[in-house]
N, CA, C and O atoms as a Tinker XYZ file with bonds, in Angstrom:
   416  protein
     1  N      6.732000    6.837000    3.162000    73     2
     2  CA     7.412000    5.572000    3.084000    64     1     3
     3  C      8.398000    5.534000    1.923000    63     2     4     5
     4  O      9.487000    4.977000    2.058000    81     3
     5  N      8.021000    6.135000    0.752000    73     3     6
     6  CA     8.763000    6.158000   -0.337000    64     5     7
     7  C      9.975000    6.776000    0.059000    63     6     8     9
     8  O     11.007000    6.121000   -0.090000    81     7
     9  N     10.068000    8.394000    0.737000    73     7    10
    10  CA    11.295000    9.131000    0.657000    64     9    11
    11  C     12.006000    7.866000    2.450000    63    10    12    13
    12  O     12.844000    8.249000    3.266000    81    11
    13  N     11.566000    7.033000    2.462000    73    11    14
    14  CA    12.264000    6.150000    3.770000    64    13    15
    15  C     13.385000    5.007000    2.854000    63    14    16    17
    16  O     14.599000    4.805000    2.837000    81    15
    17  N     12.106000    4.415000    2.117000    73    15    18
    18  CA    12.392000    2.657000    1.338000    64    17    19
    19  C     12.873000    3.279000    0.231000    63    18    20    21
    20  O     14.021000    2.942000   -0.058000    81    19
    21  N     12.226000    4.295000   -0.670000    73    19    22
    22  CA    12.703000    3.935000   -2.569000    64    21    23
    23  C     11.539000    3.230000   -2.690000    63    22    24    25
    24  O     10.597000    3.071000   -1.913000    81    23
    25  N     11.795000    2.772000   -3.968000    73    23    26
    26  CA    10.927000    1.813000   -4.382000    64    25    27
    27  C     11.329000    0.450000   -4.599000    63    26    28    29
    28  O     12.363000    0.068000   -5.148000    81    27
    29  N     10.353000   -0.278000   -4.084000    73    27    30
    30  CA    10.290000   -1.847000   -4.106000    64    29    31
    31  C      9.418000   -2.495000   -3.505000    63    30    32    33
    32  O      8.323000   -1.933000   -3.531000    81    31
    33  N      9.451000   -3.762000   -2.795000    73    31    34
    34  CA     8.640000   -4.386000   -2.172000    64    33    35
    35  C      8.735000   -4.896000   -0.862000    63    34    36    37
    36  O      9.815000   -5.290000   -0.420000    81    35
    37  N      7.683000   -4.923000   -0.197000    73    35    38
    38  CA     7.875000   -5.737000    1.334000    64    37    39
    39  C      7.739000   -7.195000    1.184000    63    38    40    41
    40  O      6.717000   -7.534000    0.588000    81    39
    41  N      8.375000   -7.967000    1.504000    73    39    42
    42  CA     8.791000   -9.394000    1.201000    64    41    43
    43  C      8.422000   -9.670000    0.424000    63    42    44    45
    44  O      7.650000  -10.623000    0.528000    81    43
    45  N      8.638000   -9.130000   -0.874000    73    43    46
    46  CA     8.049000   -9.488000   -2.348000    64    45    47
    47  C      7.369000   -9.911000   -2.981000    63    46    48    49
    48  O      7.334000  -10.704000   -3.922000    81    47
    49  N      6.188000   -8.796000   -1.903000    73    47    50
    50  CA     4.762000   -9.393000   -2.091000    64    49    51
    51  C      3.804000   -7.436000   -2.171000    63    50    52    53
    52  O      2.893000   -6.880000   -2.783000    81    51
    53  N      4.311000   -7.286000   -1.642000    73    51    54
    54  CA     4.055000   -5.527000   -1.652000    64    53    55
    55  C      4.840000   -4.841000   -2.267000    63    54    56    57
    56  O      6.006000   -4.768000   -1.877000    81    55
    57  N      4.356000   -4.079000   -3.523000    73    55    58
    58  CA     5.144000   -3.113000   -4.490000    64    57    59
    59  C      4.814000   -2.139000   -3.995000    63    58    60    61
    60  O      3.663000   -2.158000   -3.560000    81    59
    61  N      5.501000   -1.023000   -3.838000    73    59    62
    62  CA     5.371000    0.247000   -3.307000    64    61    63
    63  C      5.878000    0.932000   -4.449000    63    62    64    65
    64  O      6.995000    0.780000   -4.943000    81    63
    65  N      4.942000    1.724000   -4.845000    73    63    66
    66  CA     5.249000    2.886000   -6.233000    64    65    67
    67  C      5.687000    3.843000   -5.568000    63    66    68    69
    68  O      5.424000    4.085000   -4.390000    81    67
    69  N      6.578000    4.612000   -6.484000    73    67    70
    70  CA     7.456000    5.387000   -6.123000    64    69    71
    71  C      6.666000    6.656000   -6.755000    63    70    72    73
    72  O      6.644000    7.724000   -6.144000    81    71
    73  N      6.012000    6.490000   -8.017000    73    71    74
    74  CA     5.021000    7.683000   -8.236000    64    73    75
    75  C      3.930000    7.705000   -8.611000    63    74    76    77
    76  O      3.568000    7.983000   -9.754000    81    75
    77  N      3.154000    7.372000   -7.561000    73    75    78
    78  CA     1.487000    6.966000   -7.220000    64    77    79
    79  C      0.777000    7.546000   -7.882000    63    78    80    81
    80  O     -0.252000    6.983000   -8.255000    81    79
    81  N      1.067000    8.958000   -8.301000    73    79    82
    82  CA     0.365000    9.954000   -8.545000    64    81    83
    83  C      0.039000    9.815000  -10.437000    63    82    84    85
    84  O     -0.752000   10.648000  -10.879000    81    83
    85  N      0.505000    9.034000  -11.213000    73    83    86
    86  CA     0.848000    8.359000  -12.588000    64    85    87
    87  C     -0.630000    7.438000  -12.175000    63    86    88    89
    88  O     -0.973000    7.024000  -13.283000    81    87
    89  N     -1.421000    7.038000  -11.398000    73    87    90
    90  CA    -2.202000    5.957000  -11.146000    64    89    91
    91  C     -3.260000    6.702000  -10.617000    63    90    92    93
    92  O     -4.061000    5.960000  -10.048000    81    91
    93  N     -3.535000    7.741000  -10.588000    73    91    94
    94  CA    -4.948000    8.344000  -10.415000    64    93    95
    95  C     -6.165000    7.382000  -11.497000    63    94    96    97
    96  O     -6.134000    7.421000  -12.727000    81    95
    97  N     -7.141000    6.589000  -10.696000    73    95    98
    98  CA    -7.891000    6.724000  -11.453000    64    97    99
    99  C     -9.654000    7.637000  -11.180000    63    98   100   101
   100  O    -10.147000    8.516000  -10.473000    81    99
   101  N    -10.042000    6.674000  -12.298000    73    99   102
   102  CA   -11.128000    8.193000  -12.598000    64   101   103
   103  C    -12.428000    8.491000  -10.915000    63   102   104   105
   104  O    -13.096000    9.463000  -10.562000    81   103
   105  N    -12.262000    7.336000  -10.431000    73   103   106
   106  CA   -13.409000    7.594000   -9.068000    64   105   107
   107  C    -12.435000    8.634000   -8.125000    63   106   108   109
   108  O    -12.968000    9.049000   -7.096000    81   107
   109  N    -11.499000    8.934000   -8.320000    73   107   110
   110  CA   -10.720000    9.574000   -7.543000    64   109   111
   111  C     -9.883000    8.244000   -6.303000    63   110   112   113
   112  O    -10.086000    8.416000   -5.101000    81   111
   113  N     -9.280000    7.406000   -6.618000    73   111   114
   114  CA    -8.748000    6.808000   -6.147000    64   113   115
   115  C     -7.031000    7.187000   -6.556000    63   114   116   117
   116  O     -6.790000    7.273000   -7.760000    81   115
   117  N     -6.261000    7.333000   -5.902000    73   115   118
   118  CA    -4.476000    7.285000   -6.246000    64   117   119
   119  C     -4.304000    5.990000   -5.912000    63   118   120   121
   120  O     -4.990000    5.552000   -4.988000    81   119
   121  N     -3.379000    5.134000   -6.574000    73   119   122
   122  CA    -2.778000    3.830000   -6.489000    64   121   123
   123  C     -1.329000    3.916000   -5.689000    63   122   124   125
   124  O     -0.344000    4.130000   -6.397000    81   123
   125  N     -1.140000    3.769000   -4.315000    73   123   126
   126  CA     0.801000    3.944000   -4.008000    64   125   127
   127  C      1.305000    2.874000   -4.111000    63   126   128   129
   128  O      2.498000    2.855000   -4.415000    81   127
   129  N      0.551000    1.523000   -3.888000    73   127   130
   130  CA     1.408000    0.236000   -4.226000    64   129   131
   131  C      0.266000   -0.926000   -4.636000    63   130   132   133
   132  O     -0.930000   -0.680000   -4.792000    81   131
   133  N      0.883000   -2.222000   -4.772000    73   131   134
   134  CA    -0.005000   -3.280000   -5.090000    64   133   135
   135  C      0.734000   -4.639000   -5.117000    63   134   136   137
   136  O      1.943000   -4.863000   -5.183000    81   135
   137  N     -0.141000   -5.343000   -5.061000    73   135   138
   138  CA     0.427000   -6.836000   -4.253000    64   137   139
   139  C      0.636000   -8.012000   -5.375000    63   138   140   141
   140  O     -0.146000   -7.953000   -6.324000    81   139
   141  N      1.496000   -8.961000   -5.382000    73   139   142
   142  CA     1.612000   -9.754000   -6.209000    64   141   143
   143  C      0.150000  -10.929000   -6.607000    63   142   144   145
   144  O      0.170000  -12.015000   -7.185000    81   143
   145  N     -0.871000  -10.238000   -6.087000    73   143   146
   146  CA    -2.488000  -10.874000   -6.215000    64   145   147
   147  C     -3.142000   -9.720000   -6.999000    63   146   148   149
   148  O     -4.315000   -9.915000   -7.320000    81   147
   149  N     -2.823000   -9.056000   -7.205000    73   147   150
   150  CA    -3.196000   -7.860000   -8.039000    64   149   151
   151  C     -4.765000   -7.140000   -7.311000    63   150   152   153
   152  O     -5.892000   -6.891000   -7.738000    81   151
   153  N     -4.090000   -7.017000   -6.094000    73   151   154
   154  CA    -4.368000   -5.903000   -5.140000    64   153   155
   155  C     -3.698000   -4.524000   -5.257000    63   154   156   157
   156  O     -2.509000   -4.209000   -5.206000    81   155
   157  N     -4.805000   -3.803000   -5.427000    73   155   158
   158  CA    -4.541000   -2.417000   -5.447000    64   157   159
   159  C     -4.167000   -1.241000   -3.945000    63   158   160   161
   160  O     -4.850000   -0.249000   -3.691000    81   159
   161  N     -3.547000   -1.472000   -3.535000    73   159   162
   162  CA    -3.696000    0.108000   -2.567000    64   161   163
   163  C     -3.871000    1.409000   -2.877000    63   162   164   165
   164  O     -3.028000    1.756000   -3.705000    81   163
   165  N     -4.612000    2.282000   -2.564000    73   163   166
   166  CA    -4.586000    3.110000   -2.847000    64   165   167
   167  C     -5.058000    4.529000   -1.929000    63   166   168   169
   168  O     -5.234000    4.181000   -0.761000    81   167
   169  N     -5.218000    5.461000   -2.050000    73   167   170
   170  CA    -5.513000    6.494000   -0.949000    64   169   171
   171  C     -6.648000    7.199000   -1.980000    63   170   172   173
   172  O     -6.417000    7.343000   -3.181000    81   171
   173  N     -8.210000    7.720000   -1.183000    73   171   174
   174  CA    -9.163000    8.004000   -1.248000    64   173   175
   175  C     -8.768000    9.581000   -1.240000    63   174   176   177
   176  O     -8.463000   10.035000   -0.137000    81   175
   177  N     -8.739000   10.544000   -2.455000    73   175   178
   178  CA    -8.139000   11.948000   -2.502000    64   177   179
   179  C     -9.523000   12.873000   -2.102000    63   178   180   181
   180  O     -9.858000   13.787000   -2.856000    81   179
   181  N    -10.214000   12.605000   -1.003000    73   179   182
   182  CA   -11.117000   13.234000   -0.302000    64   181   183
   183  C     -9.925000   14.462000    0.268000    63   182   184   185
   184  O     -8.793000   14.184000    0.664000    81   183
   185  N    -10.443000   15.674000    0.197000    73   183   186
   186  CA    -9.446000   17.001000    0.669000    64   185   187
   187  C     -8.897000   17.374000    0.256000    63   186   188   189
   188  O     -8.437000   16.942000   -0.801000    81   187
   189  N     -8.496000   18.656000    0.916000    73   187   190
   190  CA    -6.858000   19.030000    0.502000    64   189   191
   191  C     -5.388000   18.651000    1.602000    63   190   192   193
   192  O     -4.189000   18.896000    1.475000    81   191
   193  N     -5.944000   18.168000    2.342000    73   191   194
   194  CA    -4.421000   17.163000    3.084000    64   193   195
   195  C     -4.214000   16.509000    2.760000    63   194   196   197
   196  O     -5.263000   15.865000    2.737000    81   195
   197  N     -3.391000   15.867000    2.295000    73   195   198
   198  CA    -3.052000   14.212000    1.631000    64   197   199
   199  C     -2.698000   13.549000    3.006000    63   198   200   201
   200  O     -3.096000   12.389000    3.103000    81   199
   201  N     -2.061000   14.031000    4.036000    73   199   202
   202  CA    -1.876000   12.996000    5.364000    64   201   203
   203  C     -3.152000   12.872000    5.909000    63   202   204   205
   204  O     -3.167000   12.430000    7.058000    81   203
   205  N     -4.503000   13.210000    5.271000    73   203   206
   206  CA    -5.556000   12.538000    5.990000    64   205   207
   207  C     -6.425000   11.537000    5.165000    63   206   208   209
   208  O     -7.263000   10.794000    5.676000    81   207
   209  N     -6.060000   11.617000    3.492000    73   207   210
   210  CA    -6.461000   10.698000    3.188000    64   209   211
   211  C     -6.585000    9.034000    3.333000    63   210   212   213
   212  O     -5.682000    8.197000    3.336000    81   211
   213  N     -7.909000    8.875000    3.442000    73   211   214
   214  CA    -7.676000    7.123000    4.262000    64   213   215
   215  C     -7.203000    6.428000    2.767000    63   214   216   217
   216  O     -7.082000    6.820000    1.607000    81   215
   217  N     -6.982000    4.960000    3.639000    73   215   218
   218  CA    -6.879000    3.904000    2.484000    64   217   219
   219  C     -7.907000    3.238000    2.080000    63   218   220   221
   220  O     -8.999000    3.304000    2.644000    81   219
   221  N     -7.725000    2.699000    1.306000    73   219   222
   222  CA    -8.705000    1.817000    0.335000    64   221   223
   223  C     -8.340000    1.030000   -0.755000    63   222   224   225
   224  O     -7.952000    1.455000   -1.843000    81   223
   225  N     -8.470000   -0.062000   -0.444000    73   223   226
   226  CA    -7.922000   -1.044000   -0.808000    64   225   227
   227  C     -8.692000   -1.860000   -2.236000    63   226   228   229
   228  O     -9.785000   -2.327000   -1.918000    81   227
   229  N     -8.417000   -2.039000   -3.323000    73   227   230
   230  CA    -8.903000   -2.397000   -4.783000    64   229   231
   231  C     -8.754000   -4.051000   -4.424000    63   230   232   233
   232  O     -7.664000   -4.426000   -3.991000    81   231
   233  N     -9.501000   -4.728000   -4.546000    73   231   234
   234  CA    -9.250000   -6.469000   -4.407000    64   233   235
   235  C     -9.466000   -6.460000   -5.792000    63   234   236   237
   236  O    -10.155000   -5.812000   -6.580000    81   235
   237  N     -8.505000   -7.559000   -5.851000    73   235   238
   238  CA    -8.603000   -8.567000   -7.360000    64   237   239
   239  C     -9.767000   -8.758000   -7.555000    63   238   240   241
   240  O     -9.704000   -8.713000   -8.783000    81   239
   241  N    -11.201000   -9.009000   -7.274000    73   239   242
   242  CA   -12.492000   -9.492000   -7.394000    64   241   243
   243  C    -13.119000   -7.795000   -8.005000    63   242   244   245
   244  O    -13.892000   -7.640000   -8.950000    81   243
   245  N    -12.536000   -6.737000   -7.176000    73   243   246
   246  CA   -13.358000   -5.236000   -7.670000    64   245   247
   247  C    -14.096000   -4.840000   -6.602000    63   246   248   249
   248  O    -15.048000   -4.060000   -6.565000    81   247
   249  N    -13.505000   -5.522000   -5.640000    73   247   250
   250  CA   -14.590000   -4.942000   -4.377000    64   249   251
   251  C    -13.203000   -3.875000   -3.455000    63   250   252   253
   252  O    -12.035000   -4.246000   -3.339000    81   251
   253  N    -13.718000   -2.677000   -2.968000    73   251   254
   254  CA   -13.324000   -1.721000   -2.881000    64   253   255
   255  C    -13.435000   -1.626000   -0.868000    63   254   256   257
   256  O    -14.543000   -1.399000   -0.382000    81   255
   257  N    -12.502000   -1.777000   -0.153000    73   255   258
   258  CA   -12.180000   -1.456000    1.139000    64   257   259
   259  C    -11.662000   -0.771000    2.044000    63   258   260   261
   260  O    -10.595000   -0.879000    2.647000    81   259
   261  N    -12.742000    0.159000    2.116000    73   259   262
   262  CA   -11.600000    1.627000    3.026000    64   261   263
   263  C    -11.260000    1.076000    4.486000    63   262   264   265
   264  O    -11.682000    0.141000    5.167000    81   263
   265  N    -10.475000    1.901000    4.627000    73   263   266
   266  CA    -9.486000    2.191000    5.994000    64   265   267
   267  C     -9.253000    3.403000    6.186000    63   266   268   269
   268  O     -8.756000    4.146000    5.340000    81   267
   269  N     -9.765000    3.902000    7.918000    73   267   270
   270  CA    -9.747000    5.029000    8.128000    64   269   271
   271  C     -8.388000    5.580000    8.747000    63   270   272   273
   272  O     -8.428000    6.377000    9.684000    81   271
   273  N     -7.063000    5.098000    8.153000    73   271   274
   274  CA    -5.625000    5.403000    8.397000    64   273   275
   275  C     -4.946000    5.377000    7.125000    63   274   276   277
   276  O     -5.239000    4.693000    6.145000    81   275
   277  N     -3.843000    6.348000    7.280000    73   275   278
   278  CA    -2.849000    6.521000    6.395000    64   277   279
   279  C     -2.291000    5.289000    6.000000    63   278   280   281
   280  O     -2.453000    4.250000    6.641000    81   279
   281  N     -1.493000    5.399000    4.729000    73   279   282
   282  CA    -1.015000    4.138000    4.162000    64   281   283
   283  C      0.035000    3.814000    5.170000    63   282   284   285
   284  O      0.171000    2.599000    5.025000    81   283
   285  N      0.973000    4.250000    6.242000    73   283   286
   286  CA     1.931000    4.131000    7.186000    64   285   287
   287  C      1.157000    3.241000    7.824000    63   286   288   289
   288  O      1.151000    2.084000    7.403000    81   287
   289  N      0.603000    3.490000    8.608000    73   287   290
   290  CA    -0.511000    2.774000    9.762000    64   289   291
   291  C     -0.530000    1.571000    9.263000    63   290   292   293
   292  O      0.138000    0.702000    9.823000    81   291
   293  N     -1.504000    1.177000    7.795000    73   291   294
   294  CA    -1.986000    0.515000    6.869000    64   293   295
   295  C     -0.953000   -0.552000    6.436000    63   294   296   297
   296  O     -1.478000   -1.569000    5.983000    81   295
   297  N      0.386000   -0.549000    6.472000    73   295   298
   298  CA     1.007000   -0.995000    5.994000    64   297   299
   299  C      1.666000   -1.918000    7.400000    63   298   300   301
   300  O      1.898000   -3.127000    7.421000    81   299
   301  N      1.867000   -0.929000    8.507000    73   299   302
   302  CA     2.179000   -1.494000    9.543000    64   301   303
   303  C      1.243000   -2.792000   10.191000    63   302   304   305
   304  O      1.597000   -3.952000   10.399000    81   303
   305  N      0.195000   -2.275000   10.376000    73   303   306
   306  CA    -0.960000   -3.458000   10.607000    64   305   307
   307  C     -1.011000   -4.507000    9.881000    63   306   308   309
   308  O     -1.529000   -5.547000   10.287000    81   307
   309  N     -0.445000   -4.368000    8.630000    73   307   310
   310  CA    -0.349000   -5.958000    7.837000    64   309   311
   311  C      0.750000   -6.785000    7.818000    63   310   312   313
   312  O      0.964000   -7.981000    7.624000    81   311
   313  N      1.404000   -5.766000    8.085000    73   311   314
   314  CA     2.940000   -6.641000    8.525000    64   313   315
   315  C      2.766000   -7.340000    9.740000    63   314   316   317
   316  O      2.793000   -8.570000    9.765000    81   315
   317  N      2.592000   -6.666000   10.730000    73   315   318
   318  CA     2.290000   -6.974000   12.268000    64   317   319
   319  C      1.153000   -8.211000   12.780000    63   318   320   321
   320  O      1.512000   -9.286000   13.259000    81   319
   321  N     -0.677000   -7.685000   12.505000    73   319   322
   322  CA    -1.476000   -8.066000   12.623000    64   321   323
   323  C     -2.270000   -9.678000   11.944000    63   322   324   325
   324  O     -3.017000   -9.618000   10.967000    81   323
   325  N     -2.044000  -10.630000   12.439000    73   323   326
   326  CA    -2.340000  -11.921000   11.995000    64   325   327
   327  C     -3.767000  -11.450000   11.391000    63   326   328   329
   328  O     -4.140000  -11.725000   10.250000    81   327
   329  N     -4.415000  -10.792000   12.216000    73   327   330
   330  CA    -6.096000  -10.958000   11.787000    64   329   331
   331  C     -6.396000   -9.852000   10.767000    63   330   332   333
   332  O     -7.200000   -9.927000    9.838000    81   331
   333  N     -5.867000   -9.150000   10.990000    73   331   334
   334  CA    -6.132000   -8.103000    9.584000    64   333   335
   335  C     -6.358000   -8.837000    8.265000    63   334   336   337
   336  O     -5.515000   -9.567000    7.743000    81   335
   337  N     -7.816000   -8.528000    7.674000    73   335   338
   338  CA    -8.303000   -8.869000    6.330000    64   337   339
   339  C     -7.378000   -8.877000    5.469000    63   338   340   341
   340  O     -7.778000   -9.591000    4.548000    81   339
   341  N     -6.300000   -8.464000    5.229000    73   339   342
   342  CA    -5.441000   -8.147000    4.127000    64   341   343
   343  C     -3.499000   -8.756000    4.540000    63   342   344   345
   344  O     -2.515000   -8.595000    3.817000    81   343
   345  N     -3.554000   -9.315000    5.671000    73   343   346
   346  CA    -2.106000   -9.190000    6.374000    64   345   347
   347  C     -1.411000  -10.148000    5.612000    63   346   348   349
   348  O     -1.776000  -11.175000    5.041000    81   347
   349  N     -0.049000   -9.436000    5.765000    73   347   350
   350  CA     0.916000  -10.360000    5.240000    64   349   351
   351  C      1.973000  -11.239000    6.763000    63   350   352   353
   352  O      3.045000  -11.843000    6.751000    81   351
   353  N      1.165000  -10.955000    7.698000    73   351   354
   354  CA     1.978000  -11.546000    9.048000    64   353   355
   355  C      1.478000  -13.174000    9.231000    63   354   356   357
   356  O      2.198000  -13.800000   10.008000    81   355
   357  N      0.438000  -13.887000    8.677000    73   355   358
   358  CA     0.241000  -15.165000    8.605000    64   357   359
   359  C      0.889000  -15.804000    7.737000    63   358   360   361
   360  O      0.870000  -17.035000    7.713000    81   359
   361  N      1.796000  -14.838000    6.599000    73   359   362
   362  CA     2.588000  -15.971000    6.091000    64   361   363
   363  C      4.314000  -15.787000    5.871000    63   362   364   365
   364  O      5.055000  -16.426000    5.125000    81   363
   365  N      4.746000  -14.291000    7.132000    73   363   366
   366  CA     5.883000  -14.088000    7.041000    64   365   367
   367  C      5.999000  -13.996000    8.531000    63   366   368   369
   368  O      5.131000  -13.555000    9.284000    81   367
   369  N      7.356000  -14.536000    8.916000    73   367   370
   370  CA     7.680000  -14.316000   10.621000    64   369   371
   371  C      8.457000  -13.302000   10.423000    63   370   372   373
   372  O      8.436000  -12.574000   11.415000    81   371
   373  N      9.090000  -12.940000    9.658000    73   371   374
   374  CA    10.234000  -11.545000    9.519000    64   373   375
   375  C     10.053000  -10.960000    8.187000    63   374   376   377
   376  O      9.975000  -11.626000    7.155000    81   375
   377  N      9.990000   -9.650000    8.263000    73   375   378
   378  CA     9.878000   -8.922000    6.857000    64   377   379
   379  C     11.163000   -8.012000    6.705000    63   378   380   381
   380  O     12.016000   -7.553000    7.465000    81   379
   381  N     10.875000   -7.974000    5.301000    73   379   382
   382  CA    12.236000   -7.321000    4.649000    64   381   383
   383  C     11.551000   -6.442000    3.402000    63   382   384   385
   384  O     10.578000   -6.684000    2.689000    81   383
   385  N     12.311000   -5.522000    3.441000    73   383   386
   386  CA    12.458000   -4.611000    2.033000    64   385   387
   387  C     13.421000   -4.567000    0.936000    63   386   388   389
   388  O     14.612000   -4.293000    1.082000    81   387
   389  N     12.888000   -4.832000   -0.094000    73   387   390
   390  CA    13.843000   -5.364000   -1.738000    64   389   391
   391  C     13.912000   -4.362000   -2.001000    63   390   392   393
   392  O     12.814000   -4.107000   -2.494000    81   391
   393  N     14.847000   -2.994000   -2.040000    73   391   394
   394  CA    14.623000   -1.934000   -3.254000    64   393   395
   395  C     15.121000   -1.761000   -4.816000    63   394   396   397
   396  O     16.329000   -1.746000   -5.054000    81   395
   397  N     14.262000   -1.646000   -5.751000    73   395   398
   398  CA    14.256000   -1.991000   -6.752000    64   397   399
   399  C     15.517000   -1.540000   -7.537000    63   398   400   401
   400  O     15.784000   -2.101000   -8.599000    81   399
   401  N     16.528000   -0.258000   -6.911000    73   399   402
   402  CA    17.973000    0.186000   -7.095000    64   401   403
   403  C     18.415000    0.478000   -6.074000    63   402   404   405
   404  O     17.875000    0.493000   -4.968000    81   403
   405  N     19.339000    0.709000   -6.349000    73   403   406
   406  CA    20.311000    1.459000   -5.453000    64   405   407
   407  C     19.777000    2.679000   -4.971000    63   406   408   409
   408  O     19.260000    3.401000   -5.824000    81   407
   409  N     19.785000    3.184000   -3.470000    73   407   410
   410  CA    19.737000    4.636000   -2.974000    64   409   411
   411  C     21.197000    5.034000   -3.523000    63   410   412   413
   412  O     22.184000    4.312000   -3.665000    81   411
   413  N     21.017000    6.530000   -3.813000    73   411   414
   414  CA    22.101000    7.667000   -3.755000    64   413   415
   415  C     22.117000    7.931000   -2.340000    63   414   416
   416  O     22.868000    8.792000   -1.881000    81   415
């Protein structure tokens, strides 16, 4: 998503880090973005594929929620999906991407 968007946010509510990998923390969690509720995303570094690591999601409270799909998938379903635990489609009818500069 990064080498697609850059970095920024989905209706300026989803930060998408541009270098996730600066956010390792110690349970083995990577951080790629986080929400203006101070929700964490992050990918579970189980393996050596990184396209199979699932998501898992850090809530503001500390309670910890995997997902057995890539952050692509993950990201799509919240845009899209009204009922998804985490969606941002109950409070946007159209989404957009802010990038934080300019692409070259």
């Amino acid at each position: 998503m990064v080498e697609t968007f850059g970095a920024g946010a989905f209706d300026a509510y989803l930060d998408l880090y541009q270098e996730p990998w600066t956010h390792l923390s110690e349970d083995g969690l990577l951080v790629w973005a986080g929400t203006e509720h101070e929700d964490q995303y992050c990918w579970r570094t189980d393996g050596d594929d990184p396209d199979r690591w699932p998501v898992v999601v850090r809530s503001f409270d500390d309670e910890d929620v995997l997902f057995a799909c890539g952050s692509a998938e993950f990201v799509c379903r919240i845009l899209t999906d009204p009922r998804h635990r985490f969606t941002m489609a109950r409070w946007f009818d159209t989404h957009w991407f802010m990038p934080y500069r300019a692409r070259v």
